[in-house]
Backbone as JSON Lines, residues from 0, in Angstrom:
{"i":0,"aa":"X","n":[21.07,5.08,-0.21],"ca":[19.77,5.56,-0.64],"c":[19.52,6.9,0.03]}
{"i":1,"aa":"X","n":[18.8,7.89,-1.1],"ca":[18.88,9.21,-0.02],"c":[17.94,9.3,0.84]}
{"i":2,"aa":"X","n":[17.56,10.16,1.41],"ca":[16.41,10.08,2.06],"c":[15.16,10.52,1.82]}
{"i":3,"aa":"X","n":[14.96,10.73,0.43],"ca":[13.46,11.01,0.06],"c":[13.1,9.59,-0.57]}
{"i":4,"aa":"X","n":[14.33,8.9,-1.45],"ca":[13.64,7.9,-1.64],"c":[13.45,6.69,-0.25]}
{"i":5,"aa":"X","n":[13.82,6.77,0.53],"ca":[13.99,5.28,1.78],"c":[12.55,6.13,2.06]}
{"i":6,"aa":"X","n":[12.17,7.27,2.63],"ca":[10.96,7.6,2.9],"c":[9.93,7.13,1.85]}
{"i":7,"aa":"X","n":[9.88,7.23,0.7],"ca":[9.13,6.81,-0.44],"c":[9.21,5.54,-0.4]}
{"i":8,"aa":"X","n":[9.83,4.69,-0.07],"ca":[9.79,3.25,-0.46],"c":[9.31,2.63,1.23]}
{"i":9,"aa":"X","n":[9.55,3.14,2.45],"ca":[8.78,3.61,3.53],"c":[6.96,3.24,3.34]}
{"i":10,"aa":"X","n":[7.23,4.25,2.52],"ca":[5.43,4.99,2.53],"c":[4.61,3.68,1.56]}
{"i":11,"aa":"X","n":[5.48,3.08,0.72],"ca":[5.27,2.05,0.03],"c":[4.4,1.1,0.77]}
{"i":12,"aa":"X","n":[6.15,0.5,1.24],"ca":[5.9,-0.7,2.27],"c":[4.58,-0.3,3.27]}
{"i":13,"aa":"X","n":[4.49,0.18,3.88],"ca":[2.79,1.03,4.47],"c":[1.4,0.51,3.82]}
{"i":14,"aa":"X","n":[1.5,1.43,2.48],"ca":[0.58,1.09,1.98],"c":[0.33,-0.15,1.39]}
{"i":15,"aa":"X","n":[1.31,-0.95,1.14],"ca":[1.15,-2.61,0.76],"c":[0.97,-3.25,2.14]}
{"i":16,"aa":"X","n":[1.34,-2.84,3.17],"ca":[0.91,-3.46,4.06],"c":[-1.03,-3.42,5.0]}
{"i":17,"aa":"X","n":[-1.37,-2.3,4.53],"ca":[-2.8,-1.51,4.48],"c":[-3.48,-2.89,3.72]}
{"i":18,"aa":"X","n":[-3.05,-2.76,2.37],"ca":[-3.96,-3.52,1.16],"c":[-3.47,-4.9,1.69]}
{"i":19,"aa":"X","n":[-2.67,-5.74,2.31],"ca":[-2.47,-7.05,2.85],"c":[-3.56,-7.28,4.06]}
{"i":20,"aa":"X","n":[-3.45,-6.43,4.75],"ca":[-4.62,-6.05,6.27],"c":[-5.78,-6.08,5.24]}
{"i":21,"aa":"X","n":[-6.15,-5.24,4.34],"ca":[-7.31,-5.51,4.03],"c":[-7.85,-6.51,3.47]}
{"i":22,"aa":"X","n":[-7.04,-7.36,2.71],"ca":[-6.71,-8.33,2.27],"c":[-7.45,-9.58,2.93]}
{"i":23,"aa":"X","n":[-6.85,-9.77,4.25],"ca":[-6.82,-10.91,5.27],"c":[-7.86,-10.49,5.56]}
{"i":24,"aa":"X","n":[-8.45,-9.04,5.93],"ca":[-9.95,-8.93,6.8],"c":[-11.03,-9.15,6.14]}
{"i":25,"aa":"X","n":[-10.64,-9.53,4.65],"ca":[-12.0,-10.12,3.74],"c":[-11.69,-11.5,3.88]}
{"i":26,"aa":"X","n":[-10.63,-12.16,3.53],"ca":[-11.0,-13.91,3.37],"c":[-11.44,-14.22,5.42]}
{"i":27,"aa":"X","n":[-10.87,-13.47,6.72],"ca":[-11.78,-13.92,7.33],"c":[-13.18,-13.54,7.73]}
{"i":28,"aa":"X","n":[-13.8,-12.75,6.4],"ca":[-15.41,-12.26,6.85],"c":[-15.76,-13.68,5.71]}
{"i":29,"aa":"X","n":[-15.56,-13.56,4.82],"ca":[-15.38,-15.05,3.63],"c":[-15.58,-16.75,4.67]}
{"i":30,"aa":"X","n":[-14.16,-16.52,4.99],"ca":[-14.85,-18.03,6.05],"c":[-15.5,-18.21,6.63]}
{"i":31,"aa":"X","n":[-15.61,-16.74,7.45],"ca":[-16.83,-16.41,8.79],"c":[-18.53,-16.91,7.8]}
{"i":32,"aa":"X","n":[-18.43,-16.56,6.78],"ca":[-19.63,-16.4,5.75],"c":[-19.72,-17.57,5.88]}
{"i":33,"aa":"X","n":[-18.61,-18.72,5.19],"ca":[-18.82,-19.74,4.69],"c":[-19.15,-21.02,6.06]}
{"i":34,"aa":"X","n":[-18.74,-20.28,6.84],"ca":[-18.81,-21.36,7.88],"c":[-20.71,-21.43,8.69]}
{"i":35,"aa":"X","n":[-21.27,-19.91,8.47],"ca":[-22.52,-20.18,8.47],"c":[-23.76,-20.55,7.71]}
{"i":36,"aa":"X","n":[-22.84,-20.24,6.18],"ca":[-23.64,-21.21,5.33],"c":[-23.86,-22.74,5.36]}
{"i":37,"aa":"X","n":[-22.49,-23.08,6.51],"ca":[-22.82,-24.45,6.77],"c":[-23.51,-25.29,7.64]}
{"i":38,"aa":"X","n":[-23.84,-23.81,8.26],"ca":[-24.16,-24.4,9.49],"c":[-25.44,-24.89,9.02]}
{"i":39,"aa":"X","n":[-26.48,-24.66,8.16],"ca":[-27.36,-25.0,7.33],"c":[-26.99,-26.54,6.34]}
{"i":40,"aa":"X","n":[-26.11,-26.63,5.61],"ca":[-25.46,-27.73,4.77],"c":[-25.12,-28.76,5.34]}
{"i":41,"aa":"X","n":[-24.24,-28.67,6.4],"ca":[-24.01,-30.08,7.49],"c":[-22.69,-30.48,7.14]}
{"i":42,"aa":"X","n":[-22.12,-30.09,6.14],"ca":[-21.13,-30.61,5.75],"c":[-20.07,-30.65,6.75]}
{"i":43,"aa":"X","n":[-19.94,-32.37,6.53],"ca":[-18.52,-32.27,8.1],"c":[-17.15,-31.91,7.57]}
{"i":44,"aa":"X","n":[-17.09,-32.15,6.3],"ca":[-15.51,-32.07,5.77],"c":[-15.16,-30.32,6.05]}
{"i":45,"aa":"X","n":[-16.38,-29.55,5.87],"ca":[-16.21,-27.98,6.12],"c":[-16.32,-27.92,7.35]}
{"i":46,"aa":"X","n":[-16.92,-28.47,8.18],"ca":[-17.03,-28.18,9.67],"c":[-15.81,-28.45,10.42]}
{"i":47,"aa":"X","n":[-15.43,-29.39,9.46],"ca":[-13.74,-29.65,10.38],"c":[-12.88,-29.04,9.95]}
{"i":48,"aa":"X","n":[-12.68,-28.92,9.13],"ca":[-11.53,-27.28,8.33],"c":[-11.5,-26.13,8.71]}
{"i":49,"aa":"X","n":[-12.47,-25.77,8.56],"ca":[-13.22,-24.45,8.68],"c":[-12.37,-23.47,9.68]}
{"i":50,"aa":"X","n":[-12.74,-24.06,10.93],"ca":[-12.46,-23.6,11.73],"c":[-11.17,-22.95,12.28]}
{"i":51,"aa":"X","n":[-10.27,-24.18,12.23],"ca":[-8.68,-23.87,11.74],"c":[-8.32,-22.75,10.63]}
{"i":52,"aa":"X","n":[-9.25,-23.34,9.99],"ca":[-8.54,-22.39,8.53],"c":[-8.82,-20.75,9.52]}
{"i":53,"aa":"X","n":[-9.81,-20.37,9.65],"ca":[-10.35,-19.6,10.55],"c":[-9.81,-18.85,11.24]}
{"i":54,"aa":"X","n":[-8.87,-19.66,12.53],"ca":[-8.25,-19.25,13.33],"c":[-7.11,-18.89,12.76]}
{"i":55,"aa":"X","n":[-6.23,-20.06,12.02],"ca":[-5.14,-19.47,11.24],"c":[-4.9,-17.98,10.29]}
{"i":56,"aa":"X","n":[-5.8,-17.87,9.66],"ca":[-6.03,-16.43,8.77],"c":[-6.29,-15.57,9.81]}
{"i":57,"aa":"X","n":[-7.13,-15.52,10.9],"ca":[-7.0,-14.5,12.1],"c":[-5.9,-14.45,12.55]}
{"i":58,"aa":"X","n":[-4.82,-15.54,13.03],"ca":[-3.57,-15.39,13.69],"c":[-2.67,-14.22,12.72]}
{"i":59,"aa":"X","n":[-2.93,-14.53,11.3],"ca":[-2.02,-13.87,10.23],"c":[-2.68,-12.04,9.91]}
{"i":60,"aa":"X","n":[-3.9,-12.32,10.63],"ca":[-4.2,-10.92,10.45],"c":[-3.82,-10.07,11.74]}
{"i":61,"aa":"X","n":[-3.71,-11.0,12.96],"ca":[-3.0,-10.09,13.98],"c":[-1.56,-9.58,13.63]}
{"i":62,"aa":"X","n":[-0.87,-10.53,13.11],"ca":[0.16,-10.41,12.81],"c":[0.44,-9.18,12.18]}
{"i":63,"aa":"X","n":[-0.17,-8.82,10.61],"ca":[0.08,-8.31,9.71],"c":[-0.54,-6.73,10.46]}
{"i":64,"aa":"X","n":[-1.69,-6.83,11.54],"ca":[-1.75,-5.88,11.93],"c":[-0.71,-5.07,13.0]}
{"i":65,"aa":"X","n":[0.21,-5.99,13.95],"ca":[0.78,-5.14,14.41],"c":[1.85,-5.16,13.6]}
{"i":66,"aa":"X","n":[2.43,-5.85,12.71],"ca":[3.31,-5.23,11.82],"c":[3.16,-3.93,11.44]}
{"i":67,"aa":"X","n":[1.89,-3.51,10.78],"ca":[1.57,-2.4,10.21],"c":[1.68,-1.27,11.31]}
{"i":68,"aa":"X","n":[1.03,-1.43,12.44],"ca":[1.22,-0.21,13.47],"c":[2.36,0.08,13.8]}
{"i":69,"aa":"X","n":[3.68,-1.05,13.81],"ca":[4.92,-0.74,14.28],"c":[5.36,0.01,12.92]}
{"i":70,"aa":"X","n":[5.3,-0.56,12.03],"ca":[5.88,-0.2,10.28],"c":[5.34,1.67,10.11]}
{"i":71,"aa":"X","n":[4.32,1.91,10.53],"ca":[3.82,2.94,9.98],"c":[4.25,4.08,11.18]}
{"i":72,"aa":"X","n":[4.22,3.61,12.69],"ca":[5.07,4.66,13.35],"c":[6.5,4.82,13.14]}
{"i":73,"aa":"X","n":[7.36,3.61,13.0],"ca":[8.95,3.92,12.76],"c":[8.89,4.72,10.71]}
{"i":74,"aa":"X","n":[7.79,4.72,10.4],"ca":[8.18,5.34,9.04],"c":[7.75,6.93,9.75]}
{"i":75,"aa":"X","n":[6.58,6.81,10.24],"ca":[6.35,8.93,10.78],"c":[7.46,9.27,11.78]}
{"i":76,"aa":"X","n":[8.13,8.55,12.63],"ca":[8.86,8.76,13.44],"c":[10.6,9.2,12.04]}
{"i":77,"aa":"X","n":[10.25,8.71,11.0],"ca":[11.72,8.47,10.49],"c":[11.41,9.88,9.72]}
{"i":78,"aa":"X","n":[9.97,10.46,9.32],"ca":[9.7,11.63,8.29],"c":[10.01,12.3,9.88]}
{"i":79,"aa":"X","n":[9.74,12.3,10.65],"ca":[9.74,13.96,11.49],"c":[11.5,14.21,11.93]}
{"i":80,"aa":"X","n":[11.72,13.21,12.33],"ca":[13.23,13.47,12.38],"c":[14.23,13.89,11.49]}
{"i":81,"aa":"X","n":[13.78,13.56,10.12],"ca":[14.42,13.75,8.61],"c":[14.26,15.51,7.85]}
{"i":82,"aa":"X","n":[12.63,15.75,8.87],"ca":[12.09,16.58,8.66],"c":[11.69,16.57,6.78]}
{"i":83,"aa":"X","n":[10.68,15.68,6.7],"ca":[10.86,14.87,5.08],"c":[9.58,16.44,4.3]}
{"i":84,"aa":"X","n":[9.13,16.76,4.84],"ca":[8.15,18.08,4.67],"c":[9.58,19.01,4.02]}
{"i":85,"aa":"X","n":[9.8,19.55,4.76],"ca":[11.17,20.82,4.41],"c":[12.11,20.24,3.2]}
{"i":86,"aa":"X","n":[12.56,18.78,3.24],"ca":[13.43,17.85,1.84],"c":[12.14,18.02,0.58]}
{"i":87,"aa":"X","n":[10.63,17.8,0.99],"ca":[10.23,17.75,-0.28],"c":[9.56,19.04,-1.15]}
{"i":88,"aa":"X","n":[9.89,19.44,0.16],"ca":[9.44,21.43,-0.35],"c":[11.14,21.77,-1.22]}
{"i":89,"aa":"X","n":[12.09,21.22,-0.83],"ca":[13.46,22.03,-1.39],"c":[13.62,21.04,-2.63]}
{"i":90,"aa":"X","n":[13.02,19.56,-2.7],"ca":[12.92,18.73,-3.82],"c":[12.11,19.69,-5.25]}
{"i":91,"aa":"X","n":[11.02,19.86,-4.77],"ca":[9.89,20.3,-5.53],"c":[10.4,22.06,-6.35]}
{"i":92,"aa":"X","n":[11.31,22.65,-5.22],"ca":[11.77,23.97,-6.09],"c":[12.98,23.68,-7.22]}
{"i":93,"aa":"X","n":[13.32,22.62,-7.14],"ca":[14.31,22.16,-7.35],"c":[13.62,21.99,-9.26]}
{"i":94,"aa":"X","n":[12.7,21.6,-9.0],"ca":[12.14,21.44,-10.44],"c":[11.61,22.41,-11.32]}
């Protein structure tokens, strides 16, 4: 693969990983929601779920977050060394 596209498919993986992070940081404002709507309702079957479910979707959003911080420096670390600026300036005359 050359190296404008591994950078492009790079920059991809990034941004699907952005929209996954954002993803996870709504269903846990969603449970967070739902769990104080219960606190009103009483419901024990939600009171005992809840919480787990809770913690679990937070565990997966730490996750997905330092994925993303490691993912997105080894991709800028891989454009400056490639020098991917100067490849897409000589790409672009190219056309």
């Amino acid at each position: 693969m050359d190296t404008l596209k591994k950078f492009g498919l790079m920059e991809k993986i990034v941004h699907e990983l952005e929209d996954l992070k954002n993803s996870q940081q709504a269903i846990v404002q969603k449970l967070a929601k739902i769990e104080v709507d219960n606190i009103d309702l009483g419901d024990k079957g939600l009171e005992k779920e809840l919480p787990d479910m809770h913690q679990r979707v937070a565990d997966n959003l730490d996750s997905i977050t330092a994925l993303l911080e490691s993912f997105a420096t080894q991709t800028a670390n891989f454009s400056n060394k490639n020098n991917i600026t100067a490849l897409k300036e000589q790409e672009a005359l190219k056309v």
